[in-house]
N, C-alpha and C positions, 0 to 999 in steps of 0.2 A: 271869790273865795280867798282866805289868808290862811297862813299858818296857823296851827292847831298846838297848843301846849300839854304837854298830857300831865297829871298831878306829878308825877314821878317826877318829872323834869323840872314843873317849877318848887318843888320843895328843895330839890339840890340846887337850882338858883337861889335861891332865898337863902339857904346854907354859907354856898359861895361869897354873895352879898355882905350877909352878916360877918362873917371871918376877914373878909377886906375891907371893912365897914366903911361900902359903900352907902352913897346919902339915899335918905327917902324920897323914892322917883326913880332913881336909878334901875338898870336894865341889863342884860344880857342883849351886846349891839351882834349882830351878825351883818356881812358887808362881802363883796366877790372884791376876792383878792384879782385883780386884771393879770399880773404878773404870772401866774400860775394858775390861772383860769378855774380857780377855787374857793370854799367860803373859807373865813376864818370867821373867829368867837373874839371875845372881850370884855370882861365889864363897862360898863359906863354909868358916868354918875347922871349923864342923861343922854335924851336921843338927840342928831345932828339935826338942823332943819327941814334935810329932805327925808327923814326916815318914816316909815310907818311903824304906828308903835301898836304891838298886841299883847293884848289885856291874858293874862295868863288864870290857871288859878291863884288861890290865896293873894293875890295882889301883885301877880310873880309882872313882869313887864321884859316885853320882848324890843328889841328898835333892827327894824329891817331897812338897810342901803337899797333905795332905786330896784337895783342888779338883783338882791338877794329876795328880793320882796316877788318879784317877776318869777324865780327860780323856785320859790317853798311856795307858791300859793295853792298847793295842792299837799303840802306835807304836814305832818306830825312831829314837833319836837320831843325827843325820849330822851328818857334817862335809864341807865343799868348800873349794877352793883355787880361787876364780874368780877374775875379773879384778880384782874390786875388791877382794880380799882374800879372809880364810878366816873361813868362819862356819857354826854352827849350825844345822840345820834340822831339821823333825821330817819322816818318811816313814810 
């Protein structure tokens, strides 16, 4: 099983993308930060060699590190529109 993109999520990627016009291909990398035993985000204009890359809607493109990919193979990437702005979360 991998990660699950939910629409929400990839149209704000897609959003993201377009505004930092990243190239066609390019992805939303997620990767375990070792340092703090944590994930972080990032654009990329594409994935690293070891990545797993998940196909999202609308063409959204996800690239999972080794680490991260072991860690969400059971999650949902979301997206919200709260108050303090729109952001990421996993489910």
């Amino acid at each position: 099983m991998t990660l699950i993109v939910s629409p929400q999520a990839a149209q704000l990627l897609l959003e993201l993308m377009l505004a930092a016009d990243v190239p066609r291909g390019g992805g939303l990398r997620i990767r375990v930060d070792d340092r703090y035993d944590s994930l972080s985000i990032s654009l990329s204009a594409a994935p690293e060699p070891t990545d797993a890359v998940v196909q999202g809607p609308a063409g959204s493109l996800v690239f999972l590190s080794p680490g991260s990919a072991r860690r969400l193979s059971r999650s949902t990437l979301e997206a919200d529109n709260g108050p303090t702005g729109t952001a990421f979360y996993l489910s």
